[in-house]
KETI-915084 format. One line per 2 residues: number of its first residue (from 1); for each residue x, y, z of C-alpha. Coordinates in nm, 3 decimals. Each point is the difference from the previous one (the first is absolute). Example, Ala and Ser with C-alpha at 12.3 -4.5 7.8 and 13.67 -1.06 7.14 Angstrom:
REM KETI-915084
1 = 1.230,-0.450,0.780 | 0.137,0.344,-0.066
REM end
This chain:
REM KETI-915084
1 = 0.884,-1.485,0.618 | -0.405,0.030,0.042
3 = -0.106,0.221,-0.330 | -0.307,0.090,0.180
5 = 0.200,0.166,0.231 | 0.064,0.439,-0.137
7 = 0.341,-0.030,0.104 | 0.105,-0.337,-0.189
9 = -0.197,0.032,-0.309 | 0.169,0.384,-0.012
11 = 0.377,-0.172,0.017 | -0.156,-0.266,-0.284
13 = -0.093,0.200,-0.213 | 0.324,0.260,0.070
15 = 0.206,-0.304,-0.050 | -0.159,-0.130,-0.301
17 = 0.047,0.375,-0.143 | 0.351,0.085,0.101
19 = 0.158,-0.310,0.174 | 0.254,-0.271,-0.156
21 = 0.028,-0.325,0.058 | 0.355,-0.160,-0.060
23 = 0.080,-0.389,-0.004 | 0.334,-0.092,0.109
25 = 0.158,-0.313,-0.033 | -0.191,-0.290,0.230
27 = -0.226,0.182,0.187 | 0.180,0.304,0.012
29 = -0.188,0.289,-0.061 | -0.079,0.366,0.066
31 = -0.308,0.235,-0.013 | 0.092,0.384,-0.087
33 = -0.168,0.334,0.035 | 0.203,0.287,-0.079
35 = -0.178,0.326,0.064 | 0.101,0.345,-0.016
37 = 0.164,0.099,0.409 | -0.353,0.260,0.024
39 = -0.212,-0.272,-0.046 | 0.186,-0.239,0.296
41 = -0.197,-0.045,0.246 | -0.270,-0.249,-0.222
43 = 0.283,-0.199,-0.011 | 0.105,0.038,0.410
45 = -0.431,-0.123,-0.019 | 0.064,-0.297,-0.242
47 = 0.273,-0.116,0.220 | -0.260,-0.001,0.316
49 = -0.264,-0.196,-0.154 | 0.270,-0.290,-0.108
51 = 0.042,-0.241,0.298 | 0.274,-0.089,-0.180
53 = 0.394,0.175,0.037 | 0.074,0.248,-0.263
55 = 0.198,0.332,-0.041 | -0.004,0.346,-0.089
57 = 0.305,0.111,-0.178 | 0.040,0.385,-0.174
59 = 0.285,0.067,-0.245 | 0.109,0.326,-0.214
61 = 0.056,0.018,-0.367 | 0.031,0.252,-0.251
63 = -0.270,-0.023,-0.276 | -0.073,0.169,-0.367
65 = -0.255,0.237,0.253 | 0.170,0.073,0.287
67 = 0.396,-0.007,0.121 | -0.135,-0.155,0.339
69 = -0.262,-0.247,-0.047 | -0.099,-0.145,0.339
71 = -0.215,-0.361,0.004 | -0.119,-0.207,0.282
73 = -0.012,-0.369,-0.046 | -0.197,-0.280,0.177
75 = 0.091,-0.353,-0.061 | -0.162,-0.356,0.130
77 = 0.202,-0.331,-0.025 | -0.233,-0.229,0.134
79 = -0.091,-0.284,-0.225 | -0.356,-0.040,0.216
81 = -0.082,0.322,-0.099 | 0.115,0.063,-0.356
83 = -0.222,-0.333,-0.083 | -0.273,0.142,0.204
85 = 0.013,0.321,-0.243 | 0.076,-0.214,-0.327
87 = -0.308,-0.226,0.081 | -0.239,0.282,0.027
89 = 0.146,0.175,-0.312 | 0.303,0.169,0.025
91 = 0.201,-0.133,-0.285 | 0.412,-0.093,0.019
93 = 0.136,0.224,-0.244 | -0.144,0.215,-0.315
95 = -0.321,0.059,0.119 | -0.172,0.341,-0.152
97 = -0.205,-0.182,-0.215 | -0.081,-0.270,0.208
99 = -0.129,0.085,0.351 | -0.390,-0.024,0.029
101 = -0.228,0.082,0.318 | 0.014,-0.271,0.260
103 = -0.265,-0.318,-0.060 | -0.086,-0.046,0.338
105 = -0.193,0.250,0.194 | 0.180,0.336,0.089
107 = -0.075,0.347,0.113 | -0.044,0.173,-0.357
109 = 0.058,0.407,0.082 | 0.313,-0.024,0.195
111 = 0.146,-0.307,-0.246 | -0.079,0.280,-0.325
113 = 0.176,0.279,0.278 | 0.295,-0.198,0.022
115 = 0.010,-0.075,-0.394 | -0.037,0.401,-0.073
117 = 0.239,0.114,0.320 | 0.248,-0.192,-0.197
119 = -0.032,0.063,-0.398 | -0.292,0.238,-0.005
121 = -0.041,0.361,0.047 | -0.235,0.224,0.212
123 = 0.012,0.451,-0.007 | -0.124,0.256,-0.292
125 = 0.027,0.019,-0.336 | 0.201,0.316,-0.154
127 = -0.360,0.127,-0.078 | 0.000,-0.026,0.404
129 = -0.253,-0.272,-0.036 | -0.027,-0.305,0.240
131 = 0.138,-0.321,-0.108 | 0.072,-0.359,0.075
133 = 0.175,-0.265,-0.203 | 0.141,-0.336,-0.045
135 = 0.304,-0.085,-0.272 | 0.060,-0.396,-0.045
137 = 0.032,-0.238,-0.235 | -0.234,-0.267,0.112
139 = -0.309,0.012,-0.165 | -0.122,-0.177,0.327
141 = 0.081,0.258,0.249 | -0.170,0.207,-0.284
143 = -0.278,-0.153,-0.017 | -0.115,-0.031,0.355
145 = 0.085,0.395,0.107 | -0.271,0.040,-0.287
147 = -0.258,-0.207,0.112 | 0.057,0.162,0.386
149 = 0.008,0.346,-0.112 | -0.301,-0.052,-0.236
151 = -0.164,-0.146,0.352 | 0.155,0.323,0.227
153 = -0.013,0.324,-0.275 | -0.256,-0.122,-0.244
155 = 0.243,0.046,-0.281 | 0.086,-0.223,-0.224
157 = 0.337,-0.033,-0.158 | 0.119,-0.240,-0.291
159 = 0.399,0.066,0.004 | 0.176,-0.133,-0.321
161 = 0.405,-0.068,0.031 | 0.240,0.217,-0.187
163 = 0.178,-0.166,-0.290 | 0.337,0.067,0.142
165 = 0.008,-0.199,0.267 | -0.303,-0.102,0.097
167 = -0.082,0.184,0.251 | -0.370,0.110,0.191
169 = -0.040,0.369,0.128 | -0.327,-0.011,0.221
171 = -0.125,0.344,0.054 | -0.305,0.149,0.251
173 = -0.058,0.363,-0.018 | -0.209,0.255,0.168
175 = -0.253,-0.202,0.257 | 0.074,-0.273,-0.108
177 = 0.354,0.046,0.133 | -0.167,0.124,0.329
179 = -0.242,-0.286,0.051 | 0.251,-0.250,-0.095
181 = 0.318,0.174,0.236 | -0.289,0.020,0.290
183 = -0.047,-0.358,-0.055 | 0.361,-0.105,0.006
185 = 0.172,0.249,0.254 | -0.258,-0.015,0.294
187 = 0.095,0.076,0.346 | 0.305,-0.189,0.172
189 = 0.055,-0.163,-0.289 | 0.377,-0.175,-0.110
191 = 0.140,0.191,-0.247 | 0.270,0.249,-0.150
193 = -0.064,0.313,0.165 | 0.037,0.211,-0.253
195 = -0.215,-0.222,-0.185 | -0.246,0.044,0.269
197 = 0.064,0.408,0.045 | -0.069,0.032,-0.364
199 = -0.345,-0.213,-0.050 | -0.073,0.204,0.281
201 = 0.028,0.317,-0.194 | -0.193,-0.126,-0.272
203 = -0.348,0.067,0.240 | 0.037,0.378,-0.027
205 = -0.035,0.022,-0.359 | -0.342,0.183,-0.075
207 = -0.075,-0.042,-0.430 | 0.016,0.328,-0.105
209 = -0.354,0.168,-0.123 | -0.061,-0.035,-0.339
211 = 0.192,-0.345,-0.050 | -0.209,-0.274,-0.123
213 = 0.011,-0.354,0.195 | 0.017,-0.306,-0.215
215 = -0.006,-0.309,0.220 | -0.337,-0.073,0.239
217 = 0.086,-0.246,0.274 | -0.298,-0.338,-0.073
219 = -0.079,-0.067,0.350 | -0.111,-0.310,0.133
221 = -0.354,-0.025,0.074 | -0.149,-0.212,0.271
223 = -0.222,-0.253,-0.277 | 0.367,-0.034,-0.178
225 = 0.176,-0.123,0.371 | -0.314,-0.255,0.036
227 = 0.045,-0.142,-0.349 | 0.377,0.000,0.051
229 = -0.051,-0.220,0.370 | -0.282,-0.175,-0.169
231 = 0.162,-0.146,-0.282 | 0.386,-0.009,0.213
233 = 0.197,-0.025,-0.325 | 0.156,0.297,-0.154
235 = -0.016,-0.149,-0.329 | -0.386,-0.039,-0.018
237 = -0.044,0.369,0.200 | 0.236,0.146,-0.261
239 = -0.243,-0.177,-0.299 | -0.308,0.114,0.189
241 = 0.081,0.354,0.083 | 0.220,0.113,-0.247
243 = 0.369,0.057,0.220 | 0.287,-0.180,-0.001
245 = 0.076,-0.309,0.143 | 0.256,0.176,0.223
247 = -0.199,0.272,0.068 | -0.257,-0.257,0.137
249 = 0.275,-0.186,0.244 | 0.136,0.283,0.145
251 = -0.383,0.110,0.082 | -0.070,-0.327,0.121
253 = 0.336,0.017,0.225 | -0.114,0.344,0.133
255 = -0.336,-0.145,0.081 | 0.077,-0.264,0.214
257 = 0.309,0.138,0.167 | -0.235,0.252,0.137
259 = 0.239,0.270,-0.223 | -0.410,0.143,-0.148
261 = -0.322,-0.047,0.162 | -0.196,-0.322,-0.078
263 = -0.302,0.083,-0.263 | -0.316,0.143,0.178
265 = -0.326,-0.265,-0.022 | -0.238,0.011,-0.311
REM end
């Protein structure tokens, strides 16, 4: 399970999001997904990616919402692979508050897709304005959709939990929604479809005349890339020009993964 690799870090951070890891006794064990029936075939994906058996099962229950609730589940056995997933940070157990981005290298954009495909959102607002969003409770997961929309939109957010249960509501509006759902959802990407049918909806909004625009997008300029490969730690690049130290890795990633173009010569 390469993180580098769209489709993996996608199911990481899907799994991380929405998946459950059971212990049984031994090494008995199970990994869960249980997903609405429309939203099925990311599961029939999952199941391709995992050299490992696993199964598909769909059952029928009535609910508080509907009289016939239909849910797809996908479920993984192997012990390989559920210590695969708990070593890179999919916890056994509780684990809202707990799960954190990967620490080795992984593919950033699709690993946030995954994380908002499973507990985010992504259409209008009832004022008919564009939106995307991410509720969780880990202040981690929190914290680094900050630091890479700050990086994507320009737009800095600063979320505070709710005293009731502790619980982060992430919020991008307007073009910032746009820029950051253009970022995520690109072309042939993994993903819910009707995740992916709505981000693309968000590119036909037009600001109406008349309303005022808030954030500005801060750009990175070419002497800010030299400084950043210059000094190669985010920590002394964040000191010197006045980012983030997350904002500085994930430049730094994009930079020598050939994701932006190198800095021009002085």
């Amino acid at each position: 399970m390469d993180l580098t690799v769209p489709e993996y870090a996608y199911m990481f951070g899907f799994l991380q999001a929405d998946g459950h890891l059971e212990r049984g006794p031994g090494q008995k064990g199970k990994l869960r997904v249980e997903l609405k029936d429309r939203d099925a075939e990311v599961l029939r994906e999952f199941q391709k990616l995992t050299p490992f058996y696993s199964s598909i099962s769909t059952r029928k229950r009535s609910t508080n919402f509907s009289e016939v609730h239909t849910s797809v589940t996908w479920s993984l056995c192997s012990l390989e692979a559920r210590t695969k997933l708990s070593e890179l940070g999919l916890p056994y157990g509780r684990k809202s508050k707990t799960i954190a981005p990967p620490l080795i290298e992984f593919s950033s954009r699709d690993y946030l897709r995954g994380v908002i495909d499973a507990d985010g959102s992504v259409g209008f607002t009832g004022k008919g304005h564009p939106f995307i969003s991410l509720t969780t409770a880990s202040p981690a997961m929190v914290a680094y959709l900050c630091d890479y929309g700050q990086e994507v939109t320009g737009a800095e957010r600063n979320p505070k939990p709710n005293r009731r249960d502790g619980i982060y509501n992430v919020v991008y509006t307007m073009e910032a929604a746009q820029r950051l759902a253009a970022e995520l959802y690109y072309p042939e990407c993994l993903c819910l479809e009707r995740k992916r049918q709505a981000a693309a909806s968000l590119a036909a909004w037009v600001r109406p005349v008349g309303m005022r625009q808030v954030n500005a997008k801060r750009r990175w300029a070419d002497y800010e890339d030299r400084i950043l490969l210059k000094l190669n730690s985010p920590t002394a690049a964040a000191d010197a020009l006045g980012r983030t130290a997350q904002s500085c890795n994930l430049r730094m990633w994009r930079l020598r993964t050939g994701q932006v173009s190198l800095p021009r010569s002085e």
